[in-house]
Structure formats: C-alpha cells, structure tokens
C-alpha positions in Angstrom: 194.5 119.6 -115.2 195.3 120.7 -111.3 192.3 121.7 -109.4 191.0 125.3 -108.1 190.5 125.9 -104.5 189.0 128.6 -102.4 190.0 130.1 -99.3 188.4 132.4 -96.9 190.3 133.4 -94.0 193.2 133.3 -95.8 195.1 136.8 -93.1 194.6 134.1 -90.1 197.1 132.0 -89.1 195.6 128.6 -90.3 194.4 130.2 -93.5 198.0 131.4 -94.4 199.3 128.0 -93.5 196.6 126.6 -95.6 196.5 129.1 -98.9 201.1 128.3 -98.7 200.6 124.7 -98.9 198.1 124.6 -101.5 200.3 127.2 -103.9 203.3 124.9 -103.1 200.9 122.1 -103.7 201.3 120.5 -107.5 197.9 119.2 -107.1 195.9 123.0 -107.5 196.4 125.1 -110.6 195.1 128.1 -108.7 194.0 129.4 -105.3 191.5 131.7 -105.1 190.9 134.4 -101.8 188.3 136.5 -100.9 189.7 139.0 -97.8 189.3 142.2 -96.7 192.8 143.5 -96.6 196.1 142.0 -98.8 197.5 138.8 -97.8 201.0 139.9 -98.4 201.6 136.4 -100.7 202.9 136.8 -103.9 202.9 133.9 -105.8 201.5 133.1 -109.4 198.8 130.4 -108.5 197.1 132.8 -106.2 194.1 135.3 -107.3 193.4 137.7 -104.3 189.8 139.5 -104.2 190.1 141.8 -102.0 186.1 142.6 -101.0 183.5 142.8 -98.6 182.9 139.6 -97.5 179.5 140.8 -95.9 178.8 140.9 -99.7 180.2 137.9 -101.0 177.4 137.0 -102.6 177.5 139.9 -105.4 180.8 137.3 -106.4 179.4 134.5 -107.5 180.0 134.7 -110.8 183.8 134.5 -109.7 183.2 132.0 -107.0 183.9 128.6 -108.8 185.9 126.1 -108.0 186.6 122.3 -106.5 186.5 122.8 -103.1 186.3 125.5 -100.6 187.8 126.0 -97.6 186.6 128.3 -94.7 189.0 129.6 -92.2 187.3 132.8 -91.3 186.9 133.5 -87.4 187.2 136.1 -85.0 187.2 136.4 -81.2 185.2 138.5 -79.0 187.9 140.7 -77.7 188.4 141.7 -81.2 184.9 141.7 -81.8 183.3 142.3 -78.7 179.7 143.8 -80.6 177.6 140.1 -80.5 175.7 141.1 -83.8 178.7 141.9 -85.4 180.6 138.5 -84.5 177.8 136.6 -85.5 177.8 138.4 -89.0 181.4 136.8 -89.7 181.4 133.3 -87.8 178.0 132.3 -88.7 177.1 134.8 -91.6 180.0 134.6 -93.8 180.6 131.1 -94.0 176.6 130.3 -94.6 176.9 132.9 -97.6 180.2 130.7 -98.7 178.6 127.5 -98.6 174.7 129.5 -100.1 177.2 129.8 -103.0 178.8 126.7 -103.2 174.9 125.0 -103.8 174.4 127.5 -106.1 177.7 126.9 -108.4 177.5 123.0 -107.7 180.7 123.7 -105.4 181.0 119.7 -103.7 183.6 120.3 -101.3 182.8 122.6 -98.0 185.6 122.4 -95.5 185.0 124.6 -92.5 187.2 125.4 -89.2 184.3 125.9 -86.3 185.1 124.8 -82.5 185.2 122.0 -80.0 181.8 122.2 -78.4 179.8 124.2 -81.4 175.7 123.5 -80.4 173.0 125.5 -81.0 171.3 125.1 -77.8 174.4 126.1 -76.0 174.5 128.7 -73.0 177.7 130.1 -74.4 177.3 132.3 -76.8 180.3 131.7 -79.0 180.0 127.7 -79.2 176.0 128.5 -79.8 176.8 130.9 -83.1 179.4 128.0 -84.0 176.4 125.1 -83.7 174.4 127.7 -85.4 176.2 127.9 -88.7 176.9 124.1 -88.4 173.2 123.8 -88.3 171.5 125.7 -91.1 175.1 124.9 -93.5 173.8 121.1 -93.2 170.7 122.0 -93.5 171.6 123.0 -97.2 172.2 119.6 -98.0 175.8 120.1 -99.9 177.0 117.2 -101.2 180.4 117.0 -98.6 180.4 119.7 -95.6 182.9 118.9 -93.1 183.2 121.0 -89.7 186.6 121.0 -88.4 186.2 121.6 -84.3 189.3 122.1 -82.9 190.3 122.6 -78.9 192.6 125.7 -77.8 194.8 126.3 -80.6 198.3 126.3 -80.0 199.6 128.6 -82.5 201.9 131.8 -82.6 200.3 135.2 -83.4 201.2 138.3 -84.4 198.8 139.9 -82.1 198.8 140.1 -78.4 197.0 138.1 -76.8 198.5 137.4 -73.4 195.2 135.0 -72.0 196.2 132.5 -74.9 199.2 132.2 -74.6 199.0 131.5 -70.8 196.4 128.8 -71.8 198.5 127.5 -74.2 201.5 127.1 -72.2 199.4 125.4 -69.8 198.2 123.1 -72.0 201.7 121.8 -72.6 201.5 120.4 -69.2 197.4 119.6 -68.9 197.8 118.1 -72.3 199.8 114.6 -70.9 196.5 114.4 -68.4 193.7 114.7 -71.2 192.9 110.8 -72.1 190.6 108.6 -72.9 187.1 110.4 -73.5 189.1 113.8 -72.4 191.6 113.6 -75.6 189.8 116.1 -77.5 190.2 118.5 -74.9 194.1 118.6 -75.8 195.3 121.6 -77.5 196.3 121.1 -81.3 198.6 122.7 -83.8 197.2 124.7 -86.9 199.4 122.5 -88.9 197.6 119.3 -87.6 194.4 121.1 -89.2 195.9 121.9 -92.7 196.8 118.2 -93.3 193.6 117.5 -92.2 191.9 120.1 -94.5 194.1 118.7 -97.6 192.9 115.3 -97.0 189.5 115.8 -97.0 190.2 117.6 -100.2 190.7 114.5 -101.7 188.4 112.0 -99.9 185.7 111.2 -98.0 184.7 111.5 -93.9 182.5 109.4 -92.4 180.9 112.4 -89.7 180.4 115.9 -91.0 181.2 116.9 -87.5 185.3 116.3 -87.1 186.1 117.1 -82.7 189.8 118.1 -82.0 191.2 114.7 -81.3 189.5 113.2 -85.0 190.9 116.4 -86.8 194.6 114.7 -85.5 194.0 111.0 -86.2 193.2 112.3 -89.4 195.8 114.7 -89.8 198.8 112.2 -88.5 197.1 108.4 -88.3 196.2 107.0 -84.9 199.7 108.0 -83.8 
C-alpha cells in the first residue's frame, strides 16, 4: 500500500513542484492539501481542503498521514503587517507540526531560510529561528528545516528586486566557495528532491543550510 503525504503551501512555487511530483510519484496513494484558494491541479491522487489555515487545527481529524511537508511562506512586501507574517511563517507551520504529535505524524519536512535564529536582529530570519525553535522543542520524532539561500525560481508575480538578485547571482554564484557555498542561490527543484528523500530516510542535522539541501538533493556534485 503507497503512502499519504501532506502538503501546505501547495499555490507557491516549490509547493506546486512538490504536490506534481508526488501525484506522478508511484510511491504515494494520495496527497492531501490544506490552502486557502484552489490549486488549479486536477489529478485523482490529490484531496484539496480548501480552509483557513489560521484554523487548521479544527482539521485534525482529517489531518493523517506519513509525512508532512510544509511549504508555506510569505514575504513582507506581500505581507508587510509584522503580526500578520508571523501568524503564517511561524504560526501555521507550529499548528502543522502541534498536529503531527498529536496524530503520531513522524515525518516534518519544513522549507524555512538561510540564516533562521531566534536571537537575530532581522526580523524575518528571527520569526524563521522562532518556529525552528519551539517545532523542536516538540520533540517529533524526524523535523527537518530546509534553509535555503535566494531562490532562483520564476514567478508569476512581479517582483522586480528578485529577479535582479537572481540574475546577479548567476554571476556572484562562481565566487561563493568554501565556507561561502551556502550563500549560492538554489533552484526549487534542488529542494523537492531534497524533500522526497528525506521522505524516505534519515538526516543527520534537523537544520539542512542551502548548500546541504544540494548535496542532498544531487550528491556532492
């Protein structure tokens, strides 16, 4: 019998990367999303909940299955209210993993950032530490914490900053060695094999920095 996965985050680019190689993925009998608004994926394998996620606790009788995976960010020129983007990068993935304890979920596989700490000046790498923090502090079985660098990835929203930075990085990316590897910009693709694999395996850190996430995702390559 295939195995069930979870996915929040599933509207964002790695998320729909993710939730289309899972469904095309002979290993999972079903996917199961929790989002706001309709993915626009049809497929039979996929079961779309289309809630609140500030109440995704009221779910849990539906929220079962063998692993979970978190994709659920935002930025702050989206979001620019600080209460508000703490709600969904720290408060929405702590409720996901609340409920994976609770349903004896074992697999927790979150994106967060390069540079997530809790005692950090900035406030978006301090909410990421945050929810690092108090998730662990749960004691799950497996949490892992995917912290990518600048992510080079097409969107379908404007966001003219990025895509300066990542054209940049193109060119800064041949420069960042050694201890300044993780630095590098990486591909959301490079985080869904990463994802998959922990799926199906172990990690030795909980924390996984940018340049990890692609020795995992591709070999020391």
């Amino acid at each position: 019998m295939g195995k069930t996965a979870i996915i929040l985050g599933i509207t964002g680019v790695t998320g729909n990367l993710l939730a289309q190689s899972i469904l095309a993925d002979a290993a999972y009998d079903k996917l199961i999303s929790f989002h706001r608004r309709k993915s626009g994926i049809e497929h039979p394998k996929l079961e779309e909940q289309v809630i609140d996620l500030f109440e995704l606790k009221k779910h849990r009788e539906i929220f079962k299955a063998d692993v979970v995976f978190c994709c659920i960010g935002t930025t702050q020129s989206k979001t620019e209210d600080k209460e508000q983007y703490k709600a969904i990068d720290y408060g929405i993935p702590l409720a996901a993993a609340r409920l994976c304890k609770e349903n004896g979920i074992t697999k927790f596989i979150v994106i967060s950032a390069l540079g997530a700490d809790p005692d950090s000046r900035v406030f978006y790498n301090q909410v990421k530490g945050e929810m690092e923090r108090d998730i662990l502090a749960l004691n799950l079985p497996e949490a892992y914490f995917l912290e990518p660098a600048l992510l080079a990835a097409e969107r379908e929203e404007k966001r003219t900053a990025e895509k300066l930075a990542i054209k940049a990085f193109k060119v800064f990316n041949w420069f960042l060695v050694g201890p300044l590897k993780k630095y590098q910009s990486i591909k959301p693709e490079a985080l869904v094999i990463a994802m998959k694999k922990l799926a199906v395996s172990t990690y030795p850190d909980a924390r996984i920095e940018s340049d990890k996430i692609k020795e995992l995702a591709y070999g020391d390559a």
